[in-house]
LUMTOR-566687 format. One record per residue (C-alpha): x, y, z. Coordinates in steps of 0.5 Angstrom, whole numbers, padded with zeros to 4 digits, always signed. Each point is the difference from the previous one (the first is absolute). Layout:
XYZ;...
//
This chain:
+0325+0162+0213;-0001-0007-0004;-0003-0006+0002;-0001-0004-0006;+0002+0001-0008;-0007+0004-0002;-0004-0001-0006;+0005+0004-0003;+0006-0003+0001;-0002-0007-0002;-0003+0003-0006;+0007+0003-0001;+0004-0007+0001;-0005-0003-0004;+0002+0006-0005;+0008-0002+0001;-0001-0008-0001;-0005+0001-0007;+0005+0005-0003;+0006-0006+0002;-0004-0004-0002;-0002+0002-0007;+0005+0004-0002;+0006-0005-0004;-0004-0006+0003;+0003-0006+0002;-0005-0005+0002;-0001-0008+0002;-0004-0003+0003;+0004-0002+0007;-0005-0006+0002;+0000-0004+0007;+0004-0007+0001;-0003-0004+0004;+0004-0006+0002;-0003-0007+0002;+0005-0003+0005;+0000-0007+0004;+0005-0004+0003;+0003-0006-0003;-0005-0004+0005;-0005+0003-0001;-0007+0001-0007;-0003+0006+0000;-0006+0001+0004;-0007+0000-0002;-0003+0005-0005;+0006+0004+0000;+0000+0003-0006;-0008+0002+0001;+0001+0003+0007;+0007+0003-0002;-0004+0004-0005;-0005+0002+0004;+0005+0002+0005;+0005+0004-0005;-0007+0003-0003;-0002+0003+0006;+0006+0004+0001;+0000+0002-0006;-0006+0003+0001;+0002+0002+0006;+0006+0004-0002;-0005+0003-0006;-0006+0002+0005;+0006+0004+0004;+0003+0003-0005;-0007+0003-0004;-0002+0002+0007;+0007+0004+0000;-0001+0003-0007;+0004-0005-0003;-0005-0004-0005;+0001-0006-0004;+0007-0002+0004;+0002-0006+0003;+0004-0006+0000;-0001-0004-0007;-0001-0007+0000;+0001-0005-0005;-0005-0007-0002;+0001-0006-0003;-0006-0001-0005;-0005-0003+0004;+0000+0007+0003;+0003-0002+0007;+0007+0004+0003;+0006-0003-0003;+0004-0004+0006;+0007-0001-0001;+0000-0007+0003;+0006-0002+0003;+0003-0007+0003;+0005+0002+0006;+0007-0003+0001;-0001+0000+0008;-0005-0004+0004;-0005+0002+0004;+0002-0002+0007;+0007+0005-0003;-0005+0006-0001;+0000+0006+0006;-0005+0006+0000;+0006+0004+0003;+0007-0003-0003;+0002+0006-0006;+0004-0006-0004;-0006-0004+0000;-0004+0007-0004;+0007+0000-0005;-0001-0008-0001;-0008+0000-0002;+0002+0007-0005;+0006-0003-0002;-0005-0006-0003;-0005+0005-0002;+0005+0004-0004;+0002-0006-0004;-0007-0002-0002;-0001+0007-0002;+0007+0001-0005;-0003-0007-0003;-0007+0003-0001;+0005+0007-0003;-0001+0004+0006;+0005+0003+0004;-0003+0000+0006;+0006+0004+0003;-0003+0006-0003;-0007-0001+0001;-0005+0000+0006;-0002-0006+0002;-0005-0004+0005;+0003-0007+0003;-0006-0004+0003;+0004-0005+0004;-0004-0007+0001;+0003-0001+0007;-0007+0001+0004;-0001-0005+0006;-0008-0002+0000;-0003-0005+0004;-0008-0001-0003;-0003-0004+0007;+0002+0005+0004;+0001+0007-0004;+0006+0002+0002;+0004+0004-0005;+0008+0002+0000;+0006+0001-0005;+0007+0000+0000;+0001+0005-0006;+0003+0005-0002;-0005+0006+0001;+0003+0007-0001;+0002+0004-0007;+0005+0006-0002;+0000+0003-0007;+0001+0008-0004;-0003+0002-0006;+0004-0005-0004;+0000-0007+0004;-0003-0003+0006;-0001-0006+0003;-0006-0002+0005;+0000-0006+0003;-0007-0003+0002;-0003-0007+0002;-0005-0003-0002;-0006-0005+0002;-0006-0003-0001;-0004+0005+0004;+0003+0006-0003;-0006+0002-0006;-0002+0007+0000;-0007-0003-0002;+0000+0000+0008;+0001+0006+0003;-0007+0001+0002;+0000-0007+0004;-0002+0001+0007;-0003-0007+0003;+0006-0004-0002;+0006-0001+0004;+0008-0002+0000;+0005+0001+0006;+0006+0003-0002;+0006-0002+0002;+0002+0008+0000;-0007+0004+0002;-0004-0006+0004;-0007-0002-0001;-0003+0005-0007;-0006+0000-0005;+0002-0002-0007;+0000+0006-0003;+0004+0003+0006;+0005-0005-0002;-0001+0003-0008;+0001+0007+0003;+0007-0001+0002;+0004-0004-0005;-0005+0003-0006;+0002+0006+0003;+0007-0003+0001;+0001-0001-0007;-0003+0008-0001;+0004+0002+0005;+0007-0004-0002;-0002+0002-0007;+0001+0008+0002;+0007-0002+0003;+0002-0003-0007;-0001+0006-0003;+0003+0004+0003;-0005+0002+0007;+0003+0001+0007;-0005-0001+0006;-0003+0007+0002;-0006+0001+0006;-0008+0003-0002;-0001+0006+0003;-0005+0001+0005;-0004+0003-0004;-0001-0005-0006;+0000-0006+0005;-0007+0003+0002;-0002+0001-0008;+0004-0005-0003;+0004-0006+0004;+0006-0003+0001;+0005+0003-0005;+0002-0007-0004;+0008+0002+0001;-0002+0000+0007;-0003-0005+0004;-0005+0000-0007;+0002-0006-0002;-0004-0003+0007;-0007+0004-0002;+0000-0002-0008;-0007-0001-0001;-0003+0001+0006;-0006+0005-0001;-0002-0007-0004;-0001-0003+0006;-0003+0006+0004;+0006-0001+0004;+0003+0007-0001;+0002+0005-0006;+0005-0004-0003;+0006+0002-0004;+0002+0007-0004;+0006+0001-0004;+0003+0007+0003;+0001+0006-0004;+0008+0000+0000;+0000-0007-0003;-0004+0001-0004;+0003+0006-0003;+0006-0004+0000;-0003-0006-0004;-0003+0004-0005;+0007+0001-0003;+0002-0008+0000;+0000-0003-0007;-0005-0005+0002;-0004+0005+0001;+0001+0004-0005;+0003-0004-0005;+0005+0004-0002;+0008-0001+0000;+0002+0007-0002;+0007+0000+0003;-0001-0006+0005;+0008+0000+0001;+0000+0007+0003;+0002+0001+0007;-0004+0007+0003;+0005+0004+0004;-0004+0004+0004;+0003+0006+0003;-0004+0004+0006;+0001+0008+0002;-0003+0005+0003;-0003-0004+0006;-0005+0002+0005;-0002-0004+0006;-0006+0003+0004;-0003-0004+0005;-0008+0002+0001;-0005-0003+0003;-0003-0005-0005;+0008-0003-0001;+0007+0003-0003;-0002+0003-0007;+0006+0000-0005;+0003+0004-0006;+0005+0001-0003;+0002+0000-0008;+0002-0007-0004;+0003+0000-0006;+0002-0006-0005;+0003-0003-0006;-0006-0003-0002;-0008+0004+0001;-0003-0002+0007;-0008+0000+0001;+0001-0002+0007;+0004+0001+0007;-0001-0006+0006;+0002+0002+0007;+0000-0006+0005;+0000+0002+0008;+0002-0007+0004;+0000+0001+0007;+0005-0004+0003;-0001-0007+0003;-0003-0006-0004;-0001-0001-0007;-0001+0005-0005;-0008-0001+0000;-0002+0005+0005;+0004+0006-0005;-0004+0006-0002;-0001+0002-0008;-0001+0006-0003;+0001+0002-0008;+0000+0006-0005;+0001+0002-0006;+0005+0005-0003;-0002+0006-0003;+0004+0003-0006;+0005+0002+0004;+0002-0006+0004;-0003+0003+0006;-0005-0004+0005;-0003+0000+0006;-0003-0006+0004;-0003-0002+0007;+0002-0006+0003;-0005-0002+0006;+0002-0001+0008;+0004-0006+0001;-0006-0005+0003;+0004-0004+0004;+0000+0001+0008;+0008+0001+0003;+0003+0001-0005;+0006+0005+0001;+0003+0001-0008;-0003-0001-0007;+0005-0001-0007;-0003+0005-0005;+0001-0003-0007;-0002+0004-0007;+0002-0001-0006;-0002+0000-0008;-0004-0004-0005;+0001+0001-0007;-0005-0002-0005;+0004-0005-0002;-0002-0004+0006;+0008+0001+0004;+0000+0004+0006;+0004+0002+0006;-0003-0003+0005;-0003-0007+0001;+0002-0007+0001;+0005+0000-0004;+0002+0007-0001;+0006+0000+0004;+0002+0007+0000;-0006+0005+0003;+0000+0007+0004;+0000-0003+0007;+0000+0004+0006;-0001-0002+0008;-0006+0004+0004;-0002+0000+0007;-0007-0002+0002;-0003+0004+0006;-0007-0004+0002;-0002+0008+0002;+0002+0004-0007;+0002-0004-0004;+0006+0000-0005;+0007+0003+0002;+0003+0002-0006;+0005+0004+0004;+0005-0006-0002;-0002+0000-0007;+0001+0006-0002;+0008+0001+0002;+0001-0006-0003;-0004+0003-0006;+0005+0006+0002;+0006-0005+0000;-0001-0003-0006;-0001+0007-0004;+0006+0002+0002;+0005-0006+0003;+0003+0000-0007;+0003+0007-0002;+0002+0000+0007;+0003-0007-0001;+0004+0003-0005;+0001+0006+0002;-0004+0004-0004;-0005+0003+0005;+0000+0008+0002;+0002+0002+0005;-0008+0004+0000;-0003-0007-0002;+0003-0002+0006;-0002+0005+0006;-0008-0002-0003;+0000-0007+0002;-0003-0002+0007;+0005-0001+0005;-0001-0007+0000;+0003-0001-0007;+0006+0006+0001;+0001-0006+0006;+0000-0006-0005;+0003+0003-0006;+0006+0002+0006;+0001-0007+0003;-0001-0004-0008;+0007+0005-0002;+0004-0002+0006;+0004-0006+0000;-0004-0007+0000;+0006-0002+0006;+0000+0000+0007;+0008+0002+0000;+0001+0005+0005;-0008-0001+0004;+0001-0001+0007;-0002-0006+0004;-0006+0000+0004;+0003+0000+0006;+0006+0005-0001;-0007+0005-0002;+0001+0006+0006;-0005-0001+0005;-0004+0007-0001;-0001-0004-0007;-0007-0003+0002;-0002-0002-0006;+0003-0003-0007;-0001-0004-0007;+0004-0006-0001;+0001+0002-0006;+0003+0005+0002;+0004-0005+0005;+0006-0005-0001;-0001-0008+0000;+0005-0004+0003;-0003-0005-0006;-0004+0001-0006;-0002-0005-0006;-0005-0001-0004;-0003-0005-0006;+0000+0004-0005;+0004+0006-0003;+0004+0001+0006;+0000+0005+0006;-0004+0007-0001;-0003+0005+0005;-0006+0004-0002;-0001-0002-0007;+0000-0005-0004;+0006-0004-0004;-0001+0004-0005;+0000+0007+0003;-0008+0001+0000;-0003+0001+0007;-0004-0006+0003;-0007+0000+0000;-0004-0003+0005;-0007-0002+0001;-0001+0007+0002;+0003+0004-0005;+0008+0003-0001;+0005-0003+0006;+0004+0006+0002;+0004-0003+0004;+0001-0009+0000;+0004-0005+0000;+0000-0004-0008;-0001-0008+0004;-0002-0005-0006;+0000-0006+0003;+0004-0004+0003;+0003+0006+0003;+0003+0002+0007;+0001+0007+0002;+0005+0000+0007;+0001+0007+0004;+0003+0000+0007;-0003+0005+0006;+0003-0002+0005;-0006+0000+0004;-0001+0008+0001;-0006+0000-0005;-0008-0001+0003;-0005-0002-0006;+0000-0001-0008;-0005+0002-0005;-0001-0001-0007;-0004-0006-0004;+0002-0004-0005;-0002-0002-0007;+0000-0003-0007;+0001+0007-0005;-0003+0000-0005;+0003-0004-0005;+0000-0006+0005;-0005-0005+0000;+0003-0004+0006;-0001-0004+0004;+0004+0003+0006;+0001+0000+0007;+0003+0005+0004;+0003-0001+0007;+0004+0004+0006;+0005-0003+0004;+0003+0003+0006;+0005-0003+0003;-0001-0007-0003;-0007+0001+0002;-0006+0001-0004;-0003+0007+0002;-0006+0000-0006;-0002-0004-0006;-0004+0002-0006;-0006-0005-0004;+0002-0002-0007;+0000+0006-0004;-0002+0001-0007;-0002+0004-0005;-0002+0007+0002;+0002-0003+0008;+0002+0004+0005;+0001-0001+0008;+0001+0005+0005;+0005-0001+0006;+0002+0004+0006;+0004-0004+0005;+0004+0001+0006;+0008-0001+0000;+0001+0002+0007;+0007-0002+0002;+0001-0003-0008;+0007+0000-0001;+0000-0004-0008;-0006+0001-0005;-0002-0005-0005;-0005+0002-0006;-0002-0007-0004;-0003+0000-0005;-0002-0008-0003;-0003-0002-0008;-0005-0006+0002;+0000-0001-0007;+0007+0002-0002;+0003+0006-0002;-0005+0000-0006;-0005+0007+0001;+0004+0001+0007;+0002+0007-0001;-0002+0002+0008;+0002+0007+0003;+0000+0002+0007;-0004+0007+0000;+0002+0006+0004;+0004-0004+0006;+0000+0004+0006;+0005-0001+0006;-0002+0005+0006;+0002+0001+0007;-0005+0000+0005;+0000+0007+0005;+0005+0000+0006;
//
């Protein structure tokens, strides 16, 4: 059993990251740019150079305090000063106005670093292949009533090479006032809070924000470091920061995962050995055993690069990604880890994606914000045990032997050992992806009480993507849904219509429908009977689905909608196990 990496195997990461580090060295100092942005009606707010400064150099500090306490001394993000000693700000007078300005719109984030960039380049800076911080002038602050907004862009994604994390910044924001307690603002946002409850959260934002540029998802603590150490900041930390100076709560803490992560980002480490080479992981030997403190993991890993660290990510369905668990070990020799990732703490939730993947000492990683290609495996949750695998390893199963079989190169031994479940599958993957010569439901012989519509004839079928397919995708892989491998589906990316004809000798239909894994959506699926709506899905989106039972009782035509309310972009939906069944006579 594990739980956390031991002294052991940090030391053993550490051990990893000196050698590649100092073997064949190629360092640079990777600092942080710190850009200054207002609107083209806007000057600067007071002190900004003093406040930001401050601000920058607490979460320098912060960064640092976290990694030593991890075993990771002396690392942190690097700043650059101008000669009087204060962070250099890249300032930089916008093209768009104020009042143009939105926190929510994506082209007003482009617009703002587009103008950074352009500053930058004239400073001989590549903005494209650093990490940036771009304090947007855009707050909204009313000094006789005390009221604070802002309209800015505030959010942030990034990798071991660039990033960029949008801020905003005021004339309130100064970590110089983390500890303020009897003074007061009203936020538009968070209501009637003290200075340094304001402080906390966008200081914290910045922190928080700042760790999405380098490269770090959201993650939860887990209860037992709630107790001891606070919100974990890529979690809901970036609302706690500096807390525990007010004597408000315990504040804010890098978790172990990330911090393992970061050792290894340039800005960290100063190194830029090999900073163009991708990490390709691959993950063999998996073993996934639910135990009572959570699911422990292991399997063997290797790579085209050394690794010293392995992060798994287990993300209950439903919501945002802040309420996913995370784990982390560190590779023997061999390549072979073990971890313990904790129970889900989210009450009612029905299933949980398990992402893992590497970091190689160079700072890539196959997992993260834009690590696009991680080990991704659907689990389901039971409030009473905990993590049900049983899914997860046929798909593990799957995809151990699906090419061979694909290509005809599997034994015929091989194939007796596989579970039932995956015999079925690989079946149903080589018969023909036509409904040429299946039967209409209303032609099915009454003793027949039940059937998959996959395995039936529509009298319609069209799709927005790629064309018309039963049980797989178009491109002959299997569907996979919320809840793992899809033995029997209908492909439905969105605008799709799926018409089958019962001729009213059929009582109930089952099933759910979803977005795949490849599908982001959103979508929204709909049954018709006759013309008239029998069940209509929410919106679904990622990691969505949604369980269906009707009644088709005297039902003579069968219609299954699916619709992109955001066009066809990530609209790949699926219906999932779609069951018609006869009621007893």
């Amino acid at each position: 059993m594990a739980g956390e990496p031991s002294r052991a195997d940090l030391a053993r990461a550490r051990s990893r990251l000196d050698e590649w580090e100092t073997t064949a060295p190629e360092k640079a100092r990777r600092v942080m740019r710190v850009c200054y942005w207002s609107p083209a009606d806007r000057e600067p707010q007071p002190r900004h150079r003093e406040r930001l400064t401050g601000v920058m150099r607490s979460v320098q500090a912060f960064y640092l305090r976290e990694m030593a306490a991890w075993g990771f001394p002396g690392r942190t993000i690097q700043l650059e000063d101008d000669a009087d000693g204060l962070v250099r700000l890249h300032m930089v007078k916008g093209t768009l106005k104020s009042e143009e300005c939105s926190e929510t719109d994506g082209s007003d984030g482009r617009a703002i670093r587009a103008d950074c960039l352009e500053v930058l380049r004239a400073a001989g800076v590549d903005g494209d292949a650093e990490t940036m911080v771009i304090f947007c002038n855009l707050a909204d602050w009313n000094p006789e009533t005390r009221e604070m907004g802002h309209h800015s862009p505030y959010y942030a994604s990034g990798d071991y090479r660039s990033g960029t994390a949008w801020q905003v910044d005021s004339p309130l924001l100064d970590a110089a006032s983390l500890d303020v307690k009897d003074q007061h603002v009203k936020d538009r946002q968070y209501g009637r809070i003290s200075l340094g409850k304001y402080n906390s959260i966008f200081v914290g934002g910045v922190c928080h924000e700042l760790g999405h540029a380098l490269g770090l998802p959201h993650c939860v603590q887990s209860a037992a470091m709630r107790a001891v150490r606070g919100s974990a900041l890529m979690g809901s930390g970036n609302r706690t920061y500096g807390d525990e100076l007010r004597g408000d709560g315990r504040g804010s803490f890098l978790t172990l995962p990330h911090a393992l992560k970061l050792a290894a980002h340039p800005q960290f480490s100063g190194s830029v050995k090999q900073l163009g080479t991708a990490l390709r992981s691959t993950f063999t030997e998996w073993r996934l055993e639910p135990v009572a403190e959570g699911l422990c993991v292991s399997a063997t890993v290797r790579a085209n690069l050394p690794m010293h660290a392995v992060l798994a990510y287990a993300d209950p369905a439903g919501g945002s990604d802040y309420d996913a668990e995370i784990a982390a070990a560190v590779p023997d020799e061999q390549g072979r880890f073990t971890l313990l990732l904790p129970l889900v703490q989210k009450k009612n939730a029905a299933t949980a994606t398990l992402r893992i993947g590497a970091v190689g000492v160079n700072g890539a990683a196959t997992v993260g914000l834009r690590a696009f290609r991680p080990i991704r495996m659907e689990m389901r949750l039971s409030a009473a045990e905990g993590y049900d695998v049983t899914r997860t390893m046929q798909k593990i199963e799957f995809d151990e032997f699906w090419p061979a079989f694909r290509d005809d190169k599997i034994t015929a031994e091989t194939f007796a050992k596989l579970s039932p479940a995956t015999q079925a599958l690989f079946t149903r993957l080589r018969a023909a992806d036509s409904a040429a010569g299946k039967p209409a439901p209303e032609t099915v012989p009454a003793e027949k009480r039940e059937a998959a519509l996959s395995d039936l004839l529509p009298s319609k079928a069209i799709t927005g993507w790629q064309g018309v397919h039963f049980d797989r995708t178009p491109e002959g892989g299997p569907l996979i849904g919320p809840g793992g491998l899809i033995a029997h589906g209908l492909y439905a990316h969105a605008d799709s219509e799926h018409e089958y004809q019962l001729g009213g000798k059929w009582s109930t239909f089952s099933g759910s429908a979803c977005l795949l894994e490849q599908g982001f959506g959103p979508v929204q699926a709909t049954i018709i009977g006759d013309g008239r709506t029998l069940w209509e899905s929410p919106v679904l989106k990622n990691g969505d689905a949604a369980d269906f039972k009707v009644s088709v009782e005297g039902v003579r035509t069968l219609t299954l909608r699916m619709r992109g309310k955001d066009g066809k972009n990530g609209a790949w939906g699926a219906w999932a196990e779609p069951v018609l069944q006869r009621g007893k006579k």
